[in-house]
C-alpha positions in Angstrom: -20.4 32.5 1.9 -16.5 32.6 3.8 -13.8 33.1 1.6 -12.2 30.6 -0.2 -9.4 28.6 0.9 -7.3 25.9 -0.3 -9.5 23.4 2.3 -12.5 24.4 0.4 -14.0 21.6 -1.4 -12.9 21.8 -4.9 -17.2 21.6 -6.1 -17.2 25.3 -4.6 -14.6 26.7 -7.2 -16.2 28.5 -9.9 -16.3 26.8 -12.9 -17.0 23.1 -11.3 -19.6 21.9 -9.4 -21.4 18.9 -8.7 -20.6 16.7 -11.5 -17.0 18.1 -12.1 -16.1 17.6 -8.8 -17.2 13.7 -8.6 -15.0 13.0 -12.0 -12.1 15.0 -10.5 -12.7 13.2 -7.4 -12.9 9.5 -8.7 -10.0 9.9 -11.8 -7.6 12.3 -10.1 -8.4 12.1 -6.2 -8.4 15.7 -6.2 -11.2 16.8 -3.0 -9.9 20.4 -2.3 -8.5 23.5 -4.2 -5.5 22.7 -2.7 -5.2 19.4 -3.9 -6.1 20.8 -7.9 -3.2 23.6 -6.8 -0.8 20.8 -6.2 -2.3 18.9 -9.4 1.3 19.9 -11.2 1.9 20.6 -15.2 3.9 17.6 -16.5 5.9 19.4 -19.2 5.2 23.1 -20.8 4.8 24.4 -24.2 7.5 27.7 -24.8 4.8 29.6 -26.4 7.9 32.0 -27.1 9.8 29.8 -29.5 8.3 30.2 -33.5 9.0 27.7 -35.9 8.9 28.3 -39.7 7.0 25.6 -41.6 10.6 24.4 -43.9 11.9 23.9 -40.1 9.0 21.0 -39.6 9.9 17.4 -38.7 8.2 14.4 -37.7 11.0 13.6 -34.7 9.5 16.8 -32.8 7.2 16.5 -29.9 5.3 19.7 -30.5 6.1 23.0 -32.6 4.5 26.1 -32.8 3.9 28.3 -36.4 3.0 31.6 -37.2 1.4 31.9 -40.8 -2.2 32.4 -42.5 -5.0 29.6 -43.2 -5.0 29.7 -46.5 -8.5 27.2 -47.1 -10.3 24.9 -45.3 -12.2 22.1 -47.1 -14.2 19.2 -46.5 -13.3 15.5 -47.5 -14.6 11.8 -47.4 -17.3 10.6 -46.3 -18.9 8.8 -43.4 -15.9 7.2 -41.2 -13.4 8.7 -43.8 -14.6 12.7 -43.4 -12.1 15.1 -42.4 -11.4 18.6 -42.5 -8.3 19.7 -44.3 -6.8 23.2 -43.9 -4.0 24.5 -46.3 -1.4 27.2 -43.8 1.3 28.9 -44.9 3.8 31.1 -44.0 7.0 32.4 -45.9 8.8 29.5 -46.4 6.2 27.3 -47.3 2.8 25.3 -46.8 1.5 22.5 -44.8 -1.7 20.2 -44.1 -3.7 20.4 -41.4 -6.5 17.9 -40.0 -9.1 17.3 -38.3 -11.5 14.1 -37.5 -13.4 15.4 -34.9 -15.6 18.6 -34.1 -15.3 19.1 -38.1 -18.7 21.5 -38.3 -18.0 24.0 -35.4 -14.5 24.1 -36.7 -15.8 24.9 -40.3 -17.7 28.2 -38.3 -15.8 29.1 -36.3 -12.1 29.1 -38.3 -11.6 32.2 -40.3 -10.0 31.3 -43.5 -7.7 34.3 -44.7 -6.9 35.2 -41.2 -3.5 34.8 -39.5 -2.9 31.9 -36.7 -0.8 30.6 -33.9 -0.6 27.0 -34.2 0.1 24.3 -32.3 0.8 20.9 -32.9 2.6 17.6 -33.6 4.5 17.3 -36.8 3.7 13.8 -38.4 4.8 12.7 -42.0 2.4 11.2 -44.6 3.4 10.1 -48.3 6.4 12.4 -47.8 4.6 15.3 -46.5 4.2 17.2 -43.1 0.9 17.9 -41.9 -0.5 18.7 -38.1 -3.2 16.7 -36.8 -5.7 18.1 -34.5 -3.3 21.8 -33.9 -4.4 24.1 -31.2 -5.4 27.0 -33.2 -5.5 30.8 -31.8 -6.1 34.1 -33.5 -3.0 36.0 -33.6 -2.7 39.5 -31.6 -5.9 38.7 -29.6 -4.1 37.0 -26.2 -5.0 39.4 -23.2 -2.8 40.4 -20.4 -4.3 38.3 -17.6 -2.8 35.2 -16.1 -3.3 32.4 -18.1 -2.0 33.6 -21.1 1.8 32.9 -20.6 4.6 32.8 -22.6 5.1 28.8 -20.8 2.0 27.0 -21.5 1.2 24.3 -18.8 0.3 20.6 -20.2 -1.7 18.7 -17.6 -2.1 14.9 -17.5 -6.1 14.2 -18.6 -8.3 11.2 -19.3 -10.8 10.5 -21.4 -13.5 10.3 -18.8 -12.1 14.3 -17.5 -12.6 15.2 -21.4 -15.7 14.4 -21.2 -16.4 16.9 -18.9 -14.2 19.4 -20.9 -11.1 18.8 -18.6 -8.1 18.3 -20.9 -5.3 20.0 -20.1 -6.8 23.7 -21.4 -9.8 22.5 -19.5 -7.8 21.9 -16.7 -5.5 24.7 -17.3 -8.5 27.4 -16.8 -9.5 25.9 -13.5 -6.0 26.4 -12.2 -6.3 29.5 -13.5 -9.5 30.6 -11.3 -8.1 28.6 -8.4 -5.3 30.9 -8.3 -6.8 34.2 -8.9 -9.2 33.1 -5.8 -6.9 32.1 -3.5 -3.9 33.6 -4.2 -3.9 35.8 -1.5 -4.2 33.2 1.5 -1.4 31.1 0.1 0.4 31.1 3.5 4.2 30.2 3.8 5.0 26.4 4.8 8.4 27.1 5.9 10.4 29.4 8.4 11.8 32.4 6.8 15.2 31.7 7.6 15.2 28.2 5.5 13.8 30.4 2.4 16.5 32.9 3.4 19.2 30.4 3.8 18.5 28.1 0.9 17.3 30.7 -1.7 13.6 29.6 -1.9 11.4 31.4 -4.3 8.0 32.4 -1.8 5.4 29.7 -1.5 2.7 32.0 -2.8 5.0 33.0 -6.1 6.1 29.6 -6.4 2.3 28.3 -6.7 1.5 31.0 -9.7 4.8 30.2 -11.3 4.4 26.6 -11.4 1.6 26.8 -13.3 2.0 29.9 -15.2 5.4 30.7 -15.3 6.6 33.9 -17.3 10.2 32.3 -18.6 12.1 29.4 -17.7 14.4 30.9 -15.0 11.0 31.6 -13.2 9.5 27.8 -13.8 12.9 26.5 -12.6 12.9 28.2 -9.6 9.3 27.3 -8.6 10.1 23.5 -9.2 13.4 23.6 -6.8 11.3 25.3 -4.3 8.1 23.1 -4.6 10.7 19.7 -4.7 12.4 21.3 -1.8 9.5 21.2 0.5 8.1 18.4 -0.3 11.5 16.0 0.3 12.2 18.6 3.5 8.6 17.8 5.0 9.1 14.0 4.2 12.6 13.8 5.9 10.8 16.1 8.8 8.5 13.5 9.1 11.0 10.3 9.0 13.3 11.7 11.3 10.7 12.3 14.1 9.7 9.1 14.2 13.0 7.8 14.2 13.6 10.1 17.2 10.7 9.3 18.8 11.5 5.3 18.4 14.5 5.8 20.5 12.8 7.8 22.7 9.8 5.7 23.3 10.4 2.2 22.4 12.6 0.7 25.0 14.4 -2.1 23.3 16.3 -5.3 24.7 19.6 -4.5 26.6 22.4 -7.3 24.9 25.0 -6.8 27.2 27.4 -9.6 26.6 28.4 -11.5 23.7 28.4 -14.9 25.1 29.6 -18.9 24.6 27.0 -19.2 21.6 28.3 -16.8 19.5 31.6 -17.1 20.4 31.5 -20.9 19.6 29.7 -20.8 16.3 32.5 -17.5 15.7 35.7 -19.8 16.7 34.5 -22.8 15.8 31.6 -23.0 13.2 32.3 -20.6 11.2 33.7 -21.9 7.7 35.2 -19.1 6.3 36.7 -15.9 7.3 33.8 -12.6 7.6 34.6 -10.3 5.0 35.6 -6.6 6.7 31.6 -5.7 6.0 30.4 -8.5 7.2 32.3 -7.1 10.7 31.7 -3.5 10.5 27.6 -5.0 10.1 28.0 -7.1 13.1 29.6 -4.7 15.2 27.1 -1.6 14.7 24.0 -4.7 15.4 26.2 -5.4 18.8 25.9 -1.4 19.4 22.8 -1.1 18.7 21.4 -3.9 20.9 23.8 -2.6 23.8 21.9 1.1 24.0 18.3 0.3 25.9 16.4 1.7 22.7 14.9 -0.6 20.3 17.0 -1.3 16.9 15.8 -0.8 13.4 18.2 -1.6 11.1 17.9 -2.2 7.3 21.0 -5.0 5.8 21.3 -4.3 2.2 24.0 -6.7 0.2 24.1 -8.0 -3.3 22.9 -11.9 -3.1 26.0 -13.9 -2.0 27.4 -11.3 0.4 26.6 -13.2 3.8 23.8 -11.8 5.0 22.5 -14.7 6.7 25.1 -15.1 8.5 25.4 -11.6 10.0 21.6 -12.4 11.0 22.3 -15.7 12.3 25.2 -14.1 14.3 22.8 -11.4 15.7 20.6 -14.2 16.3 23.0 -15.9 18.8 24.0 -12.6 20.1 19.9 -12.5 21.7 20.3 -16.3 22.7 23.6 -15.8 24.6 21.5 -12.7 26.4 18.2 -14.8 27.2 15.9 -14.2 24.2 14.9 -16.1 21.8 15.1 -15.0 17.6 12.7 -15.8 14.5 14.2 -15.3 10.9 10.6 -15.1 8.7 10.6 -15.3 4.8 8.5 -14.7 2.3 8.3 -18.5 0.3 8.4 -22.0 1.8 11.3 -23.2 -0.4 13.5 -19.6 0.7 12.5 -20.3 4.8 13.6 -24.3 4.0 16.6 -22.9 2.2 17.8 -20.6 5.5 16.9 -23.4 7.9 19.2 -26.2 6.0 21.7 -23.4 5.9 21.3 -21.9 9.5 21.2 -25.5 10.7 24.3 -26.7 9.2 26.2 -24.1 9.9 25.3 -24.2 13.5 25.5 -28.0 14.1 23.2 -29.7 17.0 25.1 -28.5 19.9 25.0 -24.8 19.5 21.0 -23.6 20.0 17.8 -25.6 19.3 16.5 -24.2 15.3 12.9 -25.3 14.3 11.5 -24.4 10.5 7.0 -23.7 10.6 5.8 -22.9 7.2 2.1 -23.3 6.1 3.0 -27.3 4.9 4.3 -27.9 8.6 2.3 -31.4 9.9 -0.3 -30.6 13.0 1.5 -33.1 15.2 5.2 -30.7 14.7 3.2 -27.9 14.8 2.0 -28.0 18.4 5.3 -29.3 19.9 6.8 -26.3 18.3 4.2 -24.1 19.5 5.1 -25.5 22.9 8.6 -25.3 23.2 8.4 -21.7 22.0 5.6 -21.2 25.0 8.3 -23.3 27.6 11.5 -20.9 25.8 13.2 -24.1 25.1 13.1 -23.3 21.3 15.9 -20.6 20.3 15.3 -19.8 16.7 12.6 -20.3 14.7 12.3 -19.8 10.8 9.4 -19.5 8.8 7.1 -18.3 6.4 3.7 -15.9 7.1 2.9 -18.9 9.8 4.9 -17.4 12.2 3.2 -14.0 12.4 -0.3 -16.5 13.2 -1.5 -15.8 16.4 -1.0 -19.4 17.8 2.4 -18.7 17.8 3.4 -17.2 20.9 7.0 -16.9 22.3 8.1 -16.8 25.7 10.4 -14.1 24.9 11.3 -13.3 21.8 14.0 -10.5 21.6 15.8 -10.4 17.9 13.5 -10.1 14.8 14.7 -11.2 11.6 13.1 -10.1 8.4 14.2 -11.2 4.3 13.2 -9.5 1.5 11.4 -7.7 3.6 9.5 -5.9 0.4 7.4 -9.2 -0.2 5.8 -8.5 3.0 3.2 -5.8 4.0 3.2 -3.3 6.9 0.7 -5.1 8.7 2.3 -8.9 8.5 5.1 -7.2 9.4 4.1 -5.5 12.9 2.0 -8.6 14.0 5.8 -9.8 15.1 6.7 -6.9 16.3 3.9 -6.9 18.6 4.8 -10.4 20.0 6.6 -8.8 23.1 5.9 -6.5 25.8 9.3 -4.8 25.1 9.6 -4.8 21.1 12.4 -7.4 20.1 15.3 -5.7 17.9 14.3 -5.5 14.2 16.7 -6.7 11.8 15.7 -6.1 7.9 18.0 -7.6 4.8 17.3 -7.2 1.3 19.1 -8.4 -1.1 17.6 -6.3 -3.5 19.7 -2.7 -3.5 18.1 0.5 -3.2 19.6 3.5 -4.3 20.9 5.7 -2.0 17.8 8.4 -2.3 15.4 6.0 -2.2 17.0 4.6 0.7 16.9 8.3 2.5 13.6 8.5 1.8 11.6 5.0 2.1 13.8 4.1 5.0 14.7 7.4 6.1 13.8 6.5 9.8 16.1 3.3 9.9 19.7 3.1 10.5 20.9 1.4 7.2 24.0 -1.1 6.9 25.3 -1.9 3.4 27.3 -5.7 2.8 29.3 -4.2 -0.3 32.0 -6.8 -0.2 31.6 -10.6 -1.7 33.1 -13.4 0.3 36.6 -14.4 -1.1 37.2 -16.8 -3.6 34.3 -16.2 -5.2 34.7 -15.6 -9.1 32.7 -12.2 -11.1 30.1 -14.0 -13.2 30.4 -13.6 -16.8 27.3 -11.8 -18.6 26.9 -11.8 -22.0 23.7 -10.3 -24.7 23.0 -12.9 -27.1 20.2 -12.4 -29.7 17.7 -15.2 -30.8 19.5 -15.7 -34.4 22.7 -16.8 -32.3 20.9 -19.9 -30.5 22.7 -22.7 -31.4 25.7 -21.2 -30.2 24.0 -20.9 -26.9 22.5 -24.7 -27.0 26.4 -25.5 -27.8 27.2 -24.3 -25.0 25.2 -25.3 -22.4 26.3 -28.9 -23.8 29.8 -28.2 -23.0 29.2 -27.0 -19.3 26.9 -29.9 -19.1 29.5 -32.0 -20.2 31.8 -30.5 -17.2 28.9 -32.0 -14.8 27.3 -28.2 -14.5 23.7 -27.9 -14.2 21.9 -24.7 -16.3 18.8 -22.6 -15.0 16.6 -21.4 -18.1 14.3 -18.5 -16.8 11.2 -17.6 -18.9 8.9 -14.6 -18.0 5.8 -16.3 -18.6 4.3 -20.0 -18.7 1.8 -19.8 -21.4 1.2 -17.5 -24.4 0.4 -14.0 -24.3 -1.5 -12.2 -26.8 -0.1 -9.1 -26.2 3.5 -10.2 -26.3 5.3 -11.9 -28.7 7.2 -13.8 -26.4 9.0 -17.2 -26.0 6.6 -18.9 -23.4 7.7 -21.6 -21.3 6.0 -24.2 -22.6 7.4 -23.9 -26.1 10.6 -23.4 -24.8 10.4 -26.8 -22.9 9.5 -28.5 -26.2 12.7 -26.8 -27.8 15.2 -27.7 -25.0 13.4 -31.6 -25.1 14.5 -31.7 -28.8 18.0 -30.6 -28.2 18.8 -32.6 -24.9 16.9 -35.8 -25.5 16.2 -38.4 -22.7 18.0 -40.4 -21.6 21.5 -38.7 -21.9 19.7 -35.5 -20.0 17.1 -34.6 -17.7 15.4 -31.9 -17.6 13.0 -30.2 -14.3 10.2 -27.6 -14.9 9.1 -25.1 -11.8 6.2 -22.6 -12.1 4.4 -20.8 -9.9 1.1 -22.4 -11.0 2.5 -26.1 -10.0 1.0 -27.3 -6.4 4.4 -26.9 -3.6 4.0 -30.2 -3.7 5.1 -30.8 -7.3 7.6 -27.9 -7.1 9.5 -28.8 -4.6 10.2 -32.3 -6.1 11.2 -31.0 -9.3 13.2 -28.5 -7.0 14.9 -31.3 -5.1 15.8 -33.6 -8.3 17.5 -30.7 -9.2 19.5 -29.8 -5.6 20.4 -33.4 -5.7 22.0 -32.9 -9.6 19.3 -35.7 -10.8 18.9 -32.9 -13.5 20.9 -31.4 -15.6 18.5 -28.6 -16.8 15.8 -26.5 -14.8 13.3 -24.7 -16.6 11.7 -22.2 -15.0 9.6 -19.1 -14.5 10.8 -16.0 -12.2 9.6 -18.5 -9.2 13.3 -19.0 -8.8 14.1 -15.7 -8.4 15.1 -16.3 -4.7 15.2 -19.6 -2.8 17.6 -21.6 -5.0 20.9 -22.3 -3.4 22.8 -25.0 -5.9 26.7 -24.2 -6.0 27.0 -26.6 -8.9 24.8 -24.5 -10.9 26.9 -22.5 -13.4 24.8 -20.9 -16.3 21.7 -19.2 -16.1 20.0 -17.9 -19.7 17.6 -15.7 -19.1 14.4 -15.7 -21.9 13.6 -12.5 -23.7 15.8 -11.2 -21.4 14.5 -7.5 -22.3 11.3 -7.5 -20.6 12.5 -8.2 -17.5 13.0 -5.2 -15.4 17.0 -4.5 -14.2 16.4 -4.9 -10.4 15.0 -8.9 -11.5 17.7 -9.5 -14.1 20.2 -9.0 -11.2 18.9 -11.2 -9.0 18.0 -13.9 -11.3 21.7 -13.7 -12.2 22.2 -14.1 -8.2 21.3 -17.7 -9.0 24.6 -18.4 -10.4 28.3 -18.2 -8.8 27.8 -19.7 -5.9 30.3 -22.6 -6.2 34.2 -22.3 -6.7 33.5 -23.0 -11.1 33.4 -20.0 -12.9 30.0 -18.9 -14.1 28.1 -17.6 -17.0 24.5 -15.4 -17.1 23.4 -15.5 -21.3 21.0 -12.8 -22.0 18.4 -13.8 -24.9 16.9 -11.3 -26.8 14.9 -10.7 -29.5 16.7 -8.8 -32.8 14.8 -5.4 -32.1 15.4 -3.8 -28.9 13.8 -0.6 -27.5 16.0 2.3 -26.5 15.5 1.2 -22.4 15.4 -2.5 -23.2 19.0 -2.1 -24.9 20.1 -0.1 -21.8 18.9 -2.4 -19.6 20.6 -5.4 -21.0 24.0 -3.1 -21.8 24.0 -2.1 -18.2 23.8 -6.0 -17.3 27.0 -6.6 -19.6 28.6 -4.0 -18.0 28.7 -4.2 -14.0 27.7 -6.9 -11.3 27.3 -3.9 -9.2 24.0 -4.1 -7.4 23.7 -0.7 -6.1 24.9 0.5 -9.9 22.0 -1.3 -11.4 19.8 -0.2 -9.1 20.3 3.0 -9.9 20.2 2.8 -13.5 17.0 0.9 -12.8 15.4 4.1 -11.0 16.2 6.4 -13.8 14.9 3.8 -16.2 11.3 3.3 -13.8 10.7 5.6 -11.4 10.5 5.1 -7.6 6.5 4.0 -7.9 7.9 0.2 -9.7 11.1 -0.4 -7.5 10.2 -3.3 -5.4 8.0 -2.8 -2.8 7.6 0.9 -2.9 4.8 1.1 -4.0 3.6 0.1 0.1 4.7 3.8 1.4 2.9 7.0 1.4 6.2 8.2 1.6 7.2 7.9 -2.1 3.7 9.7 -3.4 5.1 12.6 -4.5 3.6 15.4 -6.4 6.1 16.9 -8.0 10.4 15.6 -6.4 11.9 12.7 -8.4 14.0 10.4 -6.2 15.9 9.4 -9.9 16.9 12.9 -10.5 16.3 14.8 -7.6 19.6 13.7 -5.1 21.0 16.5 -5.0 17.8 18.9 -3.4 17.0 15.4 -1.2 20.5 15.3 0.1 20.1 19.5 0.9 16.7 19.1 2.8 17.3 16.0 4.9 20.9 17.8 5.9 18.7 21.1 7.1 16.5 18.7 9.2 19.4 17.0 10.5 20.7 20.3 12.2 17.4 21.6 12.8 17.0 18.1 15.2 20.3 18.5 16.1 20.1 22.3 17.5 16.2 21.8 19.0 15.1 18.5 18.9 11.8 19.1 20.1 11.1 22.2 17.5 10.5 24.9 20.5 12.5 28.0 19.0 10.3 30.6 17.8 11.4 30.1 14.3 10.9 26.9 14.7 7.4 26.5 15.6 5.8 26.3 12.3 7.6 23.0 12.0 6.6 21.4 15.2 2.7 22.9 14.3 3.1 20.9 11.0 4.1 17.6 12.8 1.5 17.5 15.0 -1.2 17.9 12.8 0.1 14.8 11.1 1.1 12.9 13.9 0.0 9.2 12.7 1.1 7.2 16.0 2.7 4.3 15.6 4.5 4.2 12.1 4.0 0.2 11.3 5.7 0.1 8.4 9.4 2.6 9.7 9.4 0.4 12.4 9.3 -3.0 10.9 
């Protein structure tokens, strides 16, 4: 048979087979011994640090004793039998235990003999004992990898266990899969990165991972391995962003025109803020080069981003396109269009709204006048991207919260010209700045960081549920002032599994305390028919209620200035990224305005953080990235849609620093041979064209 390589299907490593292969396969989507290879430890044991026995405590993860097993004896019976072992060393004795596996232990532990132990300290009626400890003979570990001084601890299930892969299971295969490739572990990168950055060798980097000698070795696999991976996914993102501009001719806007300049003399109520106009102007750049823009808007809700789109918007019209603006609910699309409408009057451009509850009759004129060009804008929801809607020439793109939408939806309008219209994408939802390098690596980014002025900081405060009737007090006196009050539950009926204050309950509560008929109270769900929502949303608009209860439907979509408190129901298990925007809801008039955060008394150590960070800053990029340290890349918003961000090994939360070092090196390499043809260049331009995907959907859109 050939030699083995890391393309060799993982059934062919010794020690696997069929069956191992298809559980490997199905739980860990491992196919190749490459794949196991880059199947990473999660944390390591330091099989050089001892413990004595009087050191023991229950707060440690894991500790490791050198003593004797003193006896081993069997107790209980039936579901109650265990195996207890008396060790000791020179500063005392412990319990150990076992549930499982209790007669081959019994044969195959020598009592009298001395032990390395392993374990996690618990405490039970005052006393220590290990449950379950990794036992090994001491002076009997051989000089062959595997036996490190840094034990690797590999992420299992109990379907791998099964099959005798837990993480020593696991640990041997890596084990074999080095000692049989090791030798045809070929570089990945040019010599003169490893030279210039100070790269430990793919090849030692790979055995060190996995069994690293001492930490100074483990840390310098992990920068190398994090290195390459964040340098190969920059690679990737900035050849296709070089590539866009190279390939995808985009609409010329070579004049700004009597529309925007009438809407921007005339219109416009209030002043743009100084990012509002350094926005606006790179969009007028962009549009003015020949090559087709990709731009990503981020601002904090309330920072004029619709404007800036409805600005870039009139900017196509005045050059002979027409615009779409599609969002991702009915009552967010109905929200822009009453706001796009009014700001732009009747005379300016013609603006149409198509969502899925559009009548047939409407439907077809619209579809018409798009066809004729005599319709300039249109908003919508998912309708728009149908393929009855056709444009005579559509030339700006317009795209909110973009993450609600998937990479498919979203190139369906891109595809709805010959020449691609411009792409504009706002989110009002910040990213962090290295999630934004990475997920939208390949898009010029703009960032709104300035709020209109006038408008007052909202007031946030952490209130736990034994303070309530300070908070129903309250709300009566901002009722009183003619304010209206969101209250935002995360779920509408009970959970099980949560011990939470469910909507329904909650309705009954705020009923008793603001009785008909001196208040009024709407509900909004997402389980309600559109129907029925957007009636109880409109009684509300129109300040026929006082009160909207509600679930996270609100979330986005709800534009009512004279809304001025919004209490947010067991507050801690939202996530931070949901917090802030639900507080979004609030401060849009001239009043001053208040976000209460209800809590249960116990917190966990995130949930306290969460809701402390909330107190602290109405800074959405802040939050955002106290948000990625608390969750990981995988649960921000919409992430979870790109291959980019499966990683094996970087961490966008704590990784900035190598991310920022990588996409720099790419950024000259582009810079110095854009088209990777130096020699020492070629491995590179070899990698990208075996993973040339063709059209990147989801970078462009």
């Amino acid at each position: 048979m050939a030699e083995l390589s890391v393309i060799t299907p993982i059934e062919y490593l010794k020690g696997v087979g069929p069956q191992k292969a298809d559980v490997l396969k199905k739980e860990l989507q491992l196919f190749t011994i490459g794949d196991l290879l880059q199947y990473y430890p999660f944390r390591y044991i330091d099989r050089t640090q001892f413990h004595k026995i009087r050191q023991l405590h229950p707060e440690m993860m894991g500790a490791q004793v050198l003593g004797r097993l003193i006896s081993l004896q069997e107790v209980g019976e039936k579901r109650s039998r265990r195996l207890v072992g008396q060790f000791r060393d020179d500063t005392g004795s412990i319990e150990l235990v076992w549930f499982q596996s209790i007669t081959w232990l019994k044969k195959s532990l020598n009592v009298g003999a001395a032990y390395i132990i392993y374990g996690k300290p618990t405490e039970f009626n005052g006393q220590i004992s290990l449950t379950h400890p990794e036992m090994e003979l001491y002076n009997t570990q051989e000089k062959k990898i595997g036996n490190m001084t840094m034990q690797p601890v590999y992420s299992s299930t109990e379907k791998l266990k099964k099959f005798n892969l837990d993480t020593k299971g696991i640990q041997r295969l890596q084990q074999t899969a080095l000692e049989t490739v090791y030798r045809s572990l070929h570089e990945s990168l040019p010599d003169y990165i490893i030279h210039e950055h100070q790269l430990m060798p793919y090849a030692q980097a790979m055995l060190a991972i996995h069994f690293p000698q001492n930490t100074q070795d483990l840390n310098a696999a992990i920068r190398r391995l994090k290195f390459e991976e964040l340098f190969f996914i920059q690679l990737r993102l900035l050849r296709n962003k070089q590539l866009n501009i190279q390939k995808y001719r985009g609409h010329r806007f070579d004049k700004v025109g009597d529309k925007f300049n009438t809407f921007f003399n005339e219109r416009l109520p209030f002043p743009l803020t100084n990012a509002q106009k350094r926005v606006v102007k790179e969009i007028r750049i962009d549009t003015n080069t020949g090559a087709q823009m990709n731009r990503l808007v981020q601002g904090d809700v309330g920072s004029g981003k619709t404007v800036v789109a409805l600005m870039s918007m009139l900017l196509a019209i005045d050059n002979g396109y027409q615009a779409c603006m599609m969002a991702p609910t009915e009552i967010l699309a109905q929200q822009h269009y009453a706001g796009i409408t009014a700001l732009l009057g009747e005379e300016i451009c013609t603006v149409k709204l198509l969502t899925g509850s559009t009548p047939a009759k409407e439907r077809r004129i619209i579809h018409q006048q798009l066809e004729e060009g005599t319709l300039d804008i249109l908003i919508g929801t998912h309708a728009l991207i149908e393929d009855k809607v056709k444009f005579k020439n559509i030339g700006f793109v317009v795209i909110d919260e973009q993450h609600r939408f998937g990479v498919e939806q979203r190139a369906k309008l891109w595809r709805k010209n010959i020449i691609p219209p411009h792409m504009l994408v706002m989110t009002a939802t910040p990213i962090p700045r290295t999630l934004a390098m990475t997920m939208y690596g390949d898009l010029d980014i703009s960032v709104i960081d300035e709020l209109p002025a006038g408008r007052k900081p909202i007031k946030t405060v952490h209130f736990f549920e034994n303070q309530r009737l300070r908070v129903f007090g309250f709300m009566r006196e901002e009722i009183s002032k003619g304010r209206q009050i969101y209250v935002v539950y995360p779920l509408i009926k009970e959970s099980e599994k949560m011990d939470l204050l469910y909507l329904e309950a909650g309705l009954e509560n705020l009923q008793r305390e603001f009785p008909l008929p001196h208040y009024k109270i709407s509900i909004v769900h997402g389980k309600m028919p559109v129907k029925d929502k957007d009636f109880e949303m409109q009684r509300f608009v129109k300040g026929e209620t006082q009160i909207m209860v509600a679930t996270t439907v609100i979330e986005v979509g709800v534009n009512v200035p004279n809304a001025s408190v919004m209490i947010i129901e067991n507050s801690e298990r939202f996530g931070l990224s949901q917090l802030h925007q639900l507080r979004g809801r609030v401060g849009r008039g001239a009043e001053q305005s208040f976000c209460i955060l209800m809590s249960g008394n116990k917190l966990s150590k995130e949930g306290k953080t969460r809701l402390e960070t909330m107190v602290r800053t109405s800074d959405g990029f802040e939050i955002a990235e106290v948000d990625l340290q608390l969750r990981g890349p995988g649960d921000i918003s919409g992430t979870q849609q790109s291959g980019v961000l499966e990683m094996k090994i970087a961490n966008l939360a704590a990784d900035q620093a190598i991310l920022t070092e990588a996409r720099n090196r790419v950024i000259d390499i582009f810079k110095t041979d854009p088209q990777l043809l130096l020699e020492k260049n070629k491995m590179l331009g070899q990698y990208l064209s075996q993973r040339s995907p063709g059209i990147s959907w989801d970078k462009i859109s």
